[in-house]
Structures are given as C-alpha cells and as structure tokens.
TORKESE-72862 format. One record per residue (C-alpha): x, z, y. Coordinates in steps of 0.1 Angstrom, whole numbers. Example, Ala and Ser with C-alpha at 12.3 -4.5 7.8 and 13.67 -1.06 7.14 Angstrom:
2
+-------+-------+-------+
!     x !     z !     y !
+-------+-------+-------+
!   123 !    78 !   -45 !
!   137 !    71 !   -11 !
+-------+-------+-------+
***
This chain:
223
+-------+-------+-------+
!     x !     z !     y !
+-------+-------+-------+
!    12 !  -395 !   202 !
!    16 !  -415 !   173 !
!    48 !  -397 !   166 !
!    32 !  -365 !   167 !
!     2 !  -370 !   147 !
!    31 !  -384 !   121 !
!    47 !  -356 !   119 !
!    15 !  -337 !   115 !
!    15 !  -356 !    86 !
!    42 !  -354 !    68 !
!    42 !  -316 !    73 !
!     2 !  -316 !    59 !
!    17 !  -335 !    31 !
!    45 !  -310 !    25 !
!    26 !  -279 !    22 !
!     0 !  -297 !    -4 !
!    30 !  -306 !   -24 !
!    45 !  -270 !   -27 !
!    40 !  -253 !   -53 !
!    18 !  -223 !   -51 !
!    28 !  -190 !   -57 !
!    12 !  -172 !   -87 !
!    -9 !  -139 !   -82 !
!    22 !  -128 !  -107 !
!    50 !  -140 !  -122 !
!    77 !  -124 !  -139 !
!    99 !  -102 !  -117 !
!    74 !  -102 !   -87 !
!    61 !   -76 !   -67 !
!    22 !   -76 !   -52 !
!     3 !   -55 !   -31 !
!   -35 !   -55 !   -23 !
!   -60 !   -34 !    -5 !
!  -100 !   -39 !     1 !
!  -129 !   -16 !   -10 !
!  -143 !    -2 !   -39 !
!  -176 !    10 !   -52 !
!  -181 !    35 !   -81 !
!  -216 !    40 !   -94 !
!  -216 !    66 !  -124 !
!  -238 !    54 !  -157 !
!  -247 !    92 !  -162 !
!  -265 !   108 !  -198 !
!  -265 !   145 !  -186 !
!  -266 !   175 !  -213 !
!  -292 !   205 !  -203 !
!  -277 !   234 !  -184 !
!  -278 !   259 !  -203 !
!  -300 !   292 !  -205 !
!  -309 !   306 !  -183 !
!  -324 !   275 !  -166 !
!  -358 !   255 !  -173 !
!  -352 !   234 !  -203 !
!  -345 !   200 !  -196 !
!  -327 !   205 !  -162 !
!  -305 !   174 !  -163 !
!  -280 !   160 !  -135 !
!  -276 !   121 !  -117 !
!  -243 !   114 !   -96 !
!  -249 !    91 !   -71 !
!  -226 !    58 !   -61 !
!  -200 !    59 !   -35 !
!  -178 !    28 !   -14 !
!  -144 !    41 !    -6 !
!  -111 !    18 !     2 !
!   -89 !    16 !   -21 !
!   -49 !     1 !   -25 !
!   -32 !   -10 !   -52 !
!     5 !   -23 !   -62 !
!    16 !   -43 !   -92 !
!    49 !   -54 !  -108 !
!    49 !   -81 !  -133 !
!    64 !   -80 !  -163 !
!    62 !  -115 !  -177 !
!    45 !  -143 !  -160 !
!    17 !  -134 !  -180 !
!    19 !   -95 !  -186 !
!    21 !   -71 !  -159 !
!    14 !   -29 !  -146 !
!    -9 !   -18 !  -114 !
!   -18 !    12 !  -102 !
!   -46 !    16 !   -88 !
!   -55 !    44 !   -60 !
!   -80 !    51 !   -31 !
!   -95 !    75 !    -9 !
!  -116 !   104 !   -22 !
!  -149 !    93 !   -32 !
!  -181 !   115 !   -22 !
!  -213 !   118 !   -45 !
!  -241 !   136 !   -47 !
!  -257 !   155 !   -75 !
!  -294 !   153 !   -81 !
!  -318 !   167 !  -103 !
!  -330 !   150 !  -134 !
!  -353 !   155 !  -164 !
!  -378 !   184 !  -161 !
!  -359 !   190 !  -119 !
!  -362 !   153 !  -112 !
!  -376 !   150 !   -75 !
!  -355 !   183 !   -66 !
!  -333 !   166 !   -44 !
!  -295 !   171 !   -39 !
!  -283 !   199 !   -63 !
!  -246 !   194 !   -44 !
!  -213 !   169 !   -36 !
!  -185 !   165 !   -51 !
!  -154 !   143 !   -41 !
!  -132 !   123 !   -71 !
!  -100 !   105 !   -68 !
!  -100 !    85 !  -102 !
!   -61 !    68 !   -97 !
!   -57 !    47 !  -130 !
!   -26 !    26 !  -143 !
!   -34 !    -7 !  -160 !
!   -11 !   -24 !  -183 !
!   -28 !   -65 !  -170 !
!   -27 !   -98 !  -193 !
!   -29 !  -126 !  -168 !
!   -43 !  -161 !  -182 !
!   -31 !  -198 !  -172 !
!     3 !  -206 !  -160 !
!    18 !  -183 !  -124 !
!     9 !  -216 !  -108 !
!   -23 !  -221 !  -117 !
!   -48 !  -215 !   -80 !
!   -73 !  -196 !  -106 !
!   -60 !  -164 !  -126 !
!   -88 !  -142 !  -144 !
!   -71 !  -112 !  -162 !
!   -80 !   -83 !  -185 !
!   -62 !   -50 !  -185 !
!   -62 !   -18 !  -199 !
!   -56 !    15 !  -186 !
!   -54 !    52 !  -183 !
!   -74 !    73 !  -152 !
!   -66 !   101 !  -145 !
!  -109 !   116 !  -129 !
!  -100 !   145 !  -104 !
!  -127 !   165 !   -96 !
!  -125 !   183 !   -58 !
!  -146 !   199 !   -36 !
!  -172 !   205 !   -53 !
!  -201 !   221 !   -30 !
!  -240 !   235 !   -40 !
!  -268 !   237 !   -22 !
!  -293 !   261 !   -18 !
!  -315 !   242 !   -47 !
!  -290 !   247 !   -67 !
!  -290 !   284 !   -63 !
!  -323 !   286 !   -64 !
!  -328 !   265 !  -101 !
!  -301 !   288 !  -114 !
!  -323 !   316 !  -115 !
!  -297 !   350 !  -113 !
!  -309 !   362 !   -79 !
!  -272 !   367 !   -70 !
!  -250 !   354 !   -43 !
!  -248 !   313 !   -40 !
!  -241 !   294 !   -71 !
!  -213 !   274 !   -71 !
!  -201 !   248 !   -97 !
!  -166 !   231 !  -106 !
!  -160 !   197 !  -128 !
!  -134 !   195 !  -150 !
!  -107 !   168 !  -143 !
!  -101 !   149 !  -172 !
!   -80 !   114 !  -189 !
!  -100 !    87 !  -199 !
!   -99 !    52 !  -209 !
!  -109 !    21 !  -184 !
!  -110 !   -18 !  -191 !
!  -108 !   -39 !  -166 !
!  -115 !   -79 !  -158 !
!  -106 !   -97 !  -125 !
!  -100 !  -125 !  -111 !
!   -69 !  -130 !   -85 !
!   -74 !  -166 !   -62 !
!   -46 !  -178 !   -41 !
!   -53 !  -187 !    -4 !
!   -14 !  -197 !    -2 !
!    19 !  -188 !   -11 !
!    16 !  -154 !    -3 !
!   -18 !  -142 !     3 !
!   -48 !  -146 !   -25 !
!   -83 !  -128 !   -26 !
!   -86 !  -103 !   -58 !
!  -121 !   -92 !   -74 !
!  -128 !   -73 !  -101 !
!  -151 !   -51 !  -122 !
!  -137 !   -17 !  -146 !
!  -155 !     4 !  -172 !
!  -143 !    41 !  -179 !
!  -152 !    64 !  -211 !
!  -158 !   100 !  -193 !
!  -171 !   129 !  -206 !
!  -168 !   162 !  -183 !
!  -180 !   195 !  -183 !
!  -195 !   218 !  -152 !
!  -196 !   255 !  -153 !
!  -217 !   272 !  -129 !
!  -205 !   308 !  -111 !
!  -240 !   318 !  -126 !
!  -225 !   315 !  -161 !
!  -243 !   283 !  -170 !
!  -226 !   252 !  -184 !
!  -238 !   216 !  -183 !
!  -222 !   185 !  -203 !
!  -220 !   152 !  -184 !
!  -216 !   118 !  -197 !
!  -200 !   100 !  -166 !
!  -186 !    64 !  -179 !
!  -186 !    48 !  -137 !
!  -180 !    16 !  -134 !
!  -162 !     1 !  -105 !
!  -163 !   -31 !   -85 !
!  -139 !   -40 !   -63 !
!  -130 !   -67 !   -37 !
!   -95 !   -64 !   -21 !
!   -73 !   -92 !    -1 !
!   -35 !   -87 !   -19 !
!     2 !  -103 !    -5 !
!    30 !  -115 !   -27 !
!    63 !  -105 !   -22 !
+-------+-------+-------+
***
C-alpha cells in the first residue's frame, strides 16, 4: 500500500511539474466547438411607400452551435475561422407596426476569419486575446407571413422579401483557459458593423442597420 500511494505520488507530482500547453503557440494547430448566441443591435430604415410611415423592423436573437479551427502563427499571433449552423430569427414589427407580431424568418450563416493577438507567454494557464476579422453575413430562406402581406398593402399575391448578403467588419475579445495539456475552455464576445438592405416582391425597400453581437462558449483540443 505504501508503495502504491508512492507512486501515486510521484506521478501527482509529475503532471504538476509539466509544462502546460498554450491555447497557441507558434506552429500549432487547435480546434474548438460549443454554442453561440447572436442577438442583432437593430436601427431599422422605414419601408418605403407604399406602407404606413414609420413601419420599422426588429430581428430577434438566436443560439446555434458553432465550430471553429485555428493555426497559430507566432506564439502570440494567430488565424481562426469561425463557422456554425444556420441561425433562425424572426422579424417583427417596429415603430408605427410595433405589436404586429412576426412579419417573417430568416436563417444567416455569418462564417468570419479572424486574424487573433494572444497576450502572456504560450504557457501561461490564462490567455485573453483580441482579433480582428472579416464575415462574410449570408442571408437564406428568407420567409413572410401573412402580416407581412397584409402591411404591404398591394392586394396582390403573398409578399415575399430577400436580405442582401454582405462583408463586414467584426472585433472580437476572448479568453482561452487550459484544463490540461490538450483541452482548455474558450469564451468570447464579437461586434460586427452591418448594414443590409430588404426588397420586398411588393416593390418596397427597407434599410437595416444589423451590427449583432455574439457570445460564445466552446470547449477546444490542441493538437
């Protein structure tokens, strides 16, 4: 017994003397996967004539999982790329059609590169970081309801809408914590600069000030 519990030990007492492996270093490959919530910070334009003045939009939030693989650079400096399933929101009314309801969804995949500057030494147990990058906002499936058809006003068939995809900016800062070697617990929080546009089948036009922010908690490997 007493053998045993020695050698329990000394291998205790190894593992707290390696060193730990760094949420990236130069060279190193990591991998990470957990969930993701994007809520949109919306200031709608009016759509246009004809349509009650004042009709505004709100997009609702949405929790998707999401994936992510980096490659770093330096031991400081690295690239991710970020991606996810589709998210799902739903489009309200807002100014003078606020209390309307749901106007219609529409699913975006927002997959963004990041170019990451990581702070403290690849040791360190504690890594916050701050990135830039590029996201590409894909607009899909984008489906109206009959309030929608009904606020457009043309006494036609059912309105229906598109988004336009477009490239915007996002910052990012995070935090990556290792649980050991290999495995560490990553969370962060992003800000993207949007600005769309929806066109309506009715004719009508509507500009939308999207800017979402994110918030994401993921578990990531090292290889």
């Amino acid at each position: 017994m007493k053998l045993r519990l020695h050698s329990v030990a000394i291998l205790l007492a190894a593992i707290a003397a390696a060193p730990a492996a760094s949420a990236q270093s130069a060279g190193q490959w990591t991998v990470k996967a957990g969930v993701g919530k994007i809520t949109p910070k919306v200031t709608s334009g009016d759509v246009s004539a004809p349509a009650l003045p004042g009709s505004k939009a709100d997009v609702g939030p949405d929790t998707q999982p999401v994936f992510a693989a980096a490659y770093g650079l330096t031991d400081n400096l690295g690239v991710e790329l970020d991606l996810g399933l589709p998210y799902t929101h739903e489009i309200s009314g807002a100014g003078a059609i606020q209390g309307v309801g749901v106007l219609g969804t529409v699913k975006s995949l927002p997959p963004t590169l990041f170019v990451h500057y990581r702070f403290f030494k690849p040791d360190a147990l504690v890594r916050p970081y701050a990135g830039l990058g590029a996201t590409y906002a894909y607009f899909t499936d984008e489906t109206g309801s009959g309030k929608m058809t009904a606020l457009s006003d043309i006494g036609g068939p059912p309105t229906t809408f598109t988004i336009k995809s477009k490239l915007a900016a996002t910052f990012q800062v995070g935090v990556a914590v290792n649980i050991n070697a290999r495995w560490f617990v990553d969370a962060n929080i992003s800000k993207t600069w949007l600005k769309t546009q929806v066109n309506f089948s009715s004719g009508q036009r509507q500009d939308m000030q999207l800017d979402p922010q994110a918030v994401t908690l993921a578990l990531g490997y090292k290889f």
